[in-house]
C-alpha positions in Angstrom: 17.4 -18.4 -17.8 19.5 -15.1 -17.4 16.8 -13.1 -18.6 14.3 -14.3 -16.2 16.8 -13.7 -13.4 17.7 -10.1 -14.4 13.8 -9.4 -14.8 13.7 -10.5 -11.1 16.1 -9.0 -9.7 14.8 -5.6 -11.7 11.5 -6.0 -10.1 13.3 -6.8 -6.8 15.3 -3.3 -6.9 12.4 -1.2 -8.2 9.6 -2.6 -6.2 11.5 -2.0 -3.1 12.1 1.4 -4.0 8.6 2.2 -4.8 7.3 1.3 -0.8 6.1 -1.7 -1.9 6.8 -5.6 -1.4 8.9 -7.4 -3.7 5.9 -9.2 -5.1 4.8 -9.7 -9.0 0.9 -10.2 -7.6 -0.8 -9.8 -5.1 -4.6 -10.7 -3.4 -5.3 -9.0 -0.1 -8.6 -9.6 2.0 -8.6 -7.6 5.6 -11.1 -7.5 8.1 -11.6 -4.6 11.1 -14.4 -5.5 13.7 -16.7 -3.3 15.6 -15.3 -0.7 16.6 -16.5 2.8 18.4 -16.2 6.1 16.4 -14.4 8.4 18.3 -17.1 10.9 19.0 -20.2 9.0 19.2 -19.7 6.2 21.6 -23.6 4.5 20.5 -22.1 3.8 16.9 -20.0 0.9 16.0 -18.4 0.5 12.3 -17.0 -2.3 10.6 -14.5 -2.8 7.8 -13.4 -4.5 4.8 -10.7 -4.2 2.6 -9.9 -6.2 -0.3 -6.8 -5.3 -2.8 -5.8 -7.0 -6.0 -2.1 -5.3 -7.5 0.6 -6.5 -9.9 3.7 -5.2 -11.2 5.9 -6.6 -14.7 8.4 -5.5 -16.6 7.3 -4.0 -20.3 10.8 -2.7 -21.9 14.3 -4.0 -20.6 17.4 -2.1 -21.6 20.6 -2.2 -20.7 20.5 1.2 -19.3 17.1 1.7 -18.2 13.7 -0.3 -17.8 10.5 0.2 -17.2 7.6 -1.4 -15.3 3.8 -1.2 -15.4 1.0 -2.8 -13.4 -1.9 -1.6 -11.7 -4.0 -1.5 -7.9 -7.6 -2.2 -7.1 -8.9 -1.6 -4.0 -12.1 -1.7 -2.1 -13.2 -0.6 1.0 -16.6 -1.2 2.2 -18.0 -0.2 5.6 -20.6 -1.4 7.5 -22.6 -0.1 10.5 -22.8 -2.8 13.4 -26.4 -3.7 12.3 -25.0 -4.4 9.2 -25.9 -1.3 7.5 -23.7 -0.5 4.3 -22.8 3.0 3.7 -20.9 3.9 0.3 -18.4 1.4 -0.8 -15.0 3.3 -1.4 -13.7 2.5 -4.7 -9.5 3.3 -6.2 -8.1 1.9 -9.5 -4.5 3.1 -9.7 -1.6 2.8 -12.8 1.6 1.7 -11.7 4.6 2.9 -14.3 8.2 3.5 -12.9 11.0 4.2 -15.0 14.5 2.5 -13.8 17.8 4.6 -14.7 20.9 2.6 -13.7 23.6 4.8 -13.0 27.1 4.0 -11.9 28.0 1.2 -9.4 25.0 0.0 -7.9 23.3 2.7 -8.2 19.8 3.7 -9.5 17.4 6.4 -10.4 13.7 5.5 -10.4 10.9 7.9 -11.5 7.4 6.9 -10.5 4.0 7.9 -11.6 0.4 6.4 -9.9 -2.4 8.4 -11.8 -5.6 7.0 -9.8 -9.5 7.0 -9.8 -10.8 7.1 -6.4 -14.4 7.8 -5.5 -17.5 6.0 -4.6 -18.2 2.9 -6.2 -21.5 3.8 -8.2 -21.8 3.3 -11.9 -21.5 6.5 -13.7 -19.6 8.1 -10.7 -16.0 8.8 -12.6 -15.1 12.5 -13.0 -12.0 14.6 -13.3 -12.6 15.5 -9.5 -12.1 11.7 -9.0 -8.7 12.1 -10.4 -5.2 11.7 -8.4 -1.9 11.6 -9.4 0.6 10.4 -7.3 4.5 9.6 -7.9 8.4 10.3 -7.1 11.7 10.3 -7.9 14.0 8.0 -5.5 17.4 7.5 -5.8 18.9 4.0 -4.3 22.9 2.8 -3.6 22.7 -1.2 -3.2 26.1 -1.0 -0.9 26.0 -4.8 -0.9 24.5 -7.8 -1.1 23.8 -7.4 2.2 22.9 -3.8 2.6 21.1 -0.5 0.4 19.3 2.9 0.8 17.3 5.1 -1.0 16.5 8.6 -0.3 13.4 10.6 -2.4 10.6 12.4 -2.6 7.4 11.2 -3.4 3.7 12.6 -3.9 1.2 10.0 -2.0 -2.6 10.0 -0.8 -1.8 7.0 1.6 -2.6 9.4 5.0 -6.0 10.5 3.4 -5.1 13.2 1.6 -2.7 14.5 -0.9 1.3 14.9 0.5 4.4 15.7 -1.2 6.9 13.9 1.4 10.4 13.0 1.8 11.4 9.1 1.5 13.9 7.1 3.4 14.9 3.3 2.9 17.0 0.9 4.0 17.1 -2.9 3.7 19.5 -5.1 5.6 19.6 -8.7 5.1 21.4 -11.1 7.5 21.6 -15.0 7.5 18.4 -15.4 9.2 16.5 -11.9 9.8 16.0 -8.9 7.5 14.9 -5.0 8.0 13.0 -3.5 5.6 11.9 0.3 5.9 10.6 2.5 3.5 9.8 5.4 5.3 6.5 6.6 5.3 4.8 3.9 3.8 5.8 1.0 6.2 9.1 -1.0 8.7 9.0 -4.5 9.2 11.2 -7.4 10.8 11.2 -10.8 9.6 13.1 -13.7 10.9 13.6 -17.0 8.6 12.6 -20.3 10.9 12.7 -22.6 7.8 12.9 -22.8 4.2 9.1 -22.0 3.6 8.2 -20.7 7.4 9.1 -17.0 8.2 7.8 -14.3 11.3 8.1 -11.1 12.5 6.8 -7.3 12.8 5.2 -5.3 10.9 3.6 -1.4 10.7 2.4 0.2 7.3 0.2 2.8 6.6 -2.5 3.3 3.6 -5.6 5.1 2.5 -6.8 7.5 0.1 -8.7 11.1 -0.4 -12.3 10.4 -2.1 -14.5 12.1 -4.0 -18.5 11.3 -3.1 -19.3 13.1 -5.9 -21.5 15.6 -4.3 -23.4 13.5 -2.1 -25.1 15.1 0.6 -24.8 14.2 4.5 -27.6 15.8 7.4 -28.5 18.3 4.9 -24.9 19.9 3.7 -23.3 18.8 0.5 -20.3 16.5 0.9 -17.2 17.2 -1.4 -14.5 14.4 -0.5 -13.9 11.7 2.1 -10.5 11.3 3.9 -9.8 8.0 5.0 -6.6 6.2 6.3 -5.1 3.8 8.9 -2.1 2.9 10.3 -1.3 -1.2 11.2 0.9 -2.7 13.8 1.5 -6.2 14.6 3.0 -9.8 14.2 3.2 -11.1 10.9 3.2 -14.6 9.6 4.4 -15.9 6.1 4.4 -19.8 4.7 5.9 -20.5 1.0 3.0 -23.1 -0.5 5.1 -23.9 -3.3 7.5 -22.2 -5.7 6.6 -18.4 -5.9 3.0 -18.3 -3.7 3.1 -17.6 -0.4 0.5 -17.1 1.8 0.5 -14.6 4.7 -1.3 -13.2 7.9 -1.4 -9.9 9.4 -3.1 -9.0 12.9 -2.3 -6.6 15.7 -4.0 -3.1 16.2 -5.4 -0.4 13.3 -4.7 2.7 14.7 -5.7 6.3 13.7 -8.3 5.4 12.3 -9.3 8.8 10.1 -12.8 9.1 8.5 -13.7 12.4 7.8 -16.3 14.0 5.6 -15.1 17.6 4.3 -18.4 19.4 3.2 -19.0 22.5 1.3 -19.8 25.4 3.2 -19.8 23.7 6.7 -17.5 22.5 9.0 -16.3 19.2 8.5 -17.8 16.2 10.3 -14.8 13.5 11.6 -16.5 9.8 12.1 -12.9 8.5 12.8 -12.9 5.6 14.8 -11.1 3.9 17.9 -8.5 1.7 17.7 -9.1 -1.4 17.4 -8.2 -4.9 16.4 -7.9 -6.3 12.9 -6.9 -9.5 10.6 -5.5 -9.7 7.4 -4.8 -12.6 4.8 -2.8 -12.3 1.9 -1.5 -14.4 -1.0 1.3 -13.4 -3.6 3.4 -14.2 -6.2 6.6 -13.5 -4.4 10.0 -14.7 -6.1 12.9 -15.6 -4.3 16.5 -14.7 -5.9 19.2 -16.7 -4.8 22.2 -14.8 -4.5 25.5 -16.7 -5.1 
């Protein structure tokens, strides 16, 4: 039983650090409705996004650790008369590296090497390659309170960044702040045992290769594609571990954009607009005594 609550609480620690939820799986399905691109007000675009990612410990020390796991997504847009244009495919490695230092205290090292391109058989090249990553230092101050400070490389804005990182995480008896700085800040307030609200903004997308694809004539070299999400969120414990959640609120900058070879790039962003997200993951709760 010890073992099973140190690998917990491990996954707790490093997943927070890594800007991601404290969550061993995870099954995401989200929808964005018509919406106008930004410079063509005739055209209307839809969205999906579905996202399957886990995270587990493989080696446990009693200095260091190390966790691996992996991400799937998919986006797929749509024009409004149901037109498909290229699915947007990313298959990421998760592998972080946990060095516990004094105190409360930790060093984690990251690495995300990633495929992301169109989703055509036969599409995979080394121009489809990313690698993303960082190094983040974290002081759990209490049970109540911790930071992190970093650096980290990420794709999530639609293109490759090296950026700093912030976190913080404070708990309280019935609310707790979570911000890890860019990738997302939310609020969350405990009603009951297995009912829990609050706010909520994160941020993701990806650079893509279309593999030389061509678009009115010039030849296309990548796709740049994020969004950013703000709104009310909604979580309900089903039992144990699995929770199920909604998201909703409004997806803003919207970025699309096609960079071709020898021509100027064409930007199919579109408008904000509303969207609705379900979720359900494996989400452990540690009991702190």
């Amino acid at each position: 039983m010890n073992k099973i609550f140190g690998t917990i609480l491990l996954l707790a620690i490093v997943v927070n650090c890594l800007g991601q939820e404290f969550e061993l799986l995870e099954v995401e399905y989200a929808r964005y409705p018509n919406a106008a691109l930004n410079n063509i007000d005739s055209i209307e675009a839809i969205i999906s996004e579905y996202q399957v990612s886990f995270l587990l410990p493989v080696r446990q020390k009693e200095k260091w650790s190390f966790l691996a796991g992996a991400t799937y997504r998919l986006v797929v847009p749509e024009s409004a008369d149901r037109q498909s244009s290229d699915d947007l495919f990313f298959l990421g490695l998760r592998l972080a590296g946990v060095l516990n230092l004094s105190g409360n205290k930790q060093l984690i090292v990251s690495a995300f090497p990633a495929i992301s391109t169109t989703d055509e058989p036969g599409s995979f090249s080394g121009n489809n390659f990313l690698m993303q990553g960082g190094f983040i230092f974290k002081n759990q101050m209490s049970e109540q309170f911790s930071y992190s400070l970093g650096v980290i490389s990420t794709s999530r804005f639609g293109r490759p960044l090296i950026l700093p990182s912030l976190g913080m995480t404070r708990v309280g008896d019935k609310m707790k702040l979570d911000i890890n700085l860019p990738f997302f800040v939310k609020t969350r307030w405990n009603y009951t045992n297995r009912f829990s609200y609050g706010l909520k903004f994160d941020v993701n997308g990806s650079q893509y290769n279309l593999n030389n694809e061509t678009f009115n004539g010039s030849e296309v070299d990548l796709l740049r594609f994020s969004r950013v999400r703000l709104g009310p969120e909604f979580q309900y414990r089903i039992i144990g571990p699995l929770v199920l959640e909604l998201f909703a609120g409004i997806a803003a900058r919207r970025t699309y954009d096609f960079e071709l070879i020898g021509s100027d790039d064409i930007d199919l962003s579109l408008e904000n607009g509303p969207f609705i997200s379900f979720r359900v993951c494996i989400k452990p709760r540690v009991n702190k005594k």
